[in-house]
Phi, psi and omega in degrees: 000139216273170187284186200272147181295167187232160153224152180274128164234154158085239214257116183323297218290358172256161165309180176263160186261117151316052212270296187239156186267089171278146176178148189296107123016116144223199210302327184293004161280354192316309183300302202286326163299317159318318206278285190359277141356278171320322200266297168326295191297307181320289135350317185252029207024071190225015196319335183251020185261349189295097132240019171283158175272155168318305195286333178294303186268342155313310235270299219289325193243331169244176144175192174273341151251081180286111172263022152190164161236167206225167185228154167244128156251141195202132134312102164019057190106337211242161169277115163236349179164192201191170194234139168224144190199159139218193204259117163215245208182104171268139183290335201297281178260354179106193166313117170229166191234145188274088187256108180301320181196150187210123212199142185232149197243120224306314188299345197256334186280173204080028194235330186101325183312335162292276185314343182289316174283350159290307191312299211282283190318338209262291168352293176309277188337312183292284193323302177283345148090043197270168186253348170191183166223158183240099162242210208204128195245143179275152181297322185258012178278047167317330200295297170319297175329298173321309190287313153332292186312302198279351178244045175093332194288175203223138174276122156278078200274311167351332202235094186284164195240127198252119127244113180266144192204154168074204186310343188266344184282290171354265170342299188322285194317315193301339195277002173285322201278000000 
């Protein structure tokens, strides 16, 4: 991973100040990616759909198969936020990387910090030779929206977003048997 991002202030010729810090998640973040997590369903008004665990996301992002990585961002020290992204597979286009979430913590925004960590996942994505990342934005999120826009991406209104879950998963899965 590339050195920590930096910002400049004042007089080009000085040094840069070394405020925030992107760097790979590892298991002792569980809680704190939990509590993040938490903070996000807050945020999109959703508190109570958050049921994964401490122990569920040590296991599930460090384990011996790990099924996403993570990014930690820290403000001169401090978690301001995080990336959670994974691998997934275009019939299309080949190997792409999936970005579950990407969260700035309120104190922290207006910072650039949202955009370092789309920089840091799109970085991986070039480096692993992914052919794009894919997520996904709430309709009332403008703050996003914009930044999505400004950094290029393309809205597919065209693509609805599918979830089967709960009792319909079920219901599906008895019918394989």
């Amino acid at each position: 991973m590339p050195d920590p991002f930096t910002l400049r202030t004042g007089d080009p010729r000085s040094p840069p100040l070394k405020m925030l810090l992107i760097r790979p998640a590892i298991a002792n973040d569980a809680a704190l990616l939990l509590a993040m997590i938490r903070e996000l369903a807050k945020f999109e008004r959703a508190p109570d759909m958050v049921t994964n665990t401490e122990e569920e996301l040590a296991r599930d992002g460090f384990g011996d198969n790990p099924k996403f990585r993570a990014l930690i961002a820290e403000w001169n020290g401090q978690p301001a936020g995080y990336a959670i992204f994974f691998d997934y597979y275009s019939t299309w286009a080949g190997p792409g990387l999936y970005l579950e979430d990407v969260f700035v913590r309120e104190t922290f925004r207006g910072r650039g910090i949202g955009s370092a960590l789309m920089a840091e996942v799109a970085r991986i994505a070039v480096e692993e030779r992914r052919y794009g990342i894919h997520w996904s934005v709430l309709d009332w999120n403008e703050r996003a929206i914009e930044l999505y826009k400004a950094l290029g991406a393309e809205f597919r209104d065209w693509w609805r977003p599918v979830l089967l879950s709960g009792e319909a998963l079920q219901r599906l899965a008895e019918k394989a048997k």
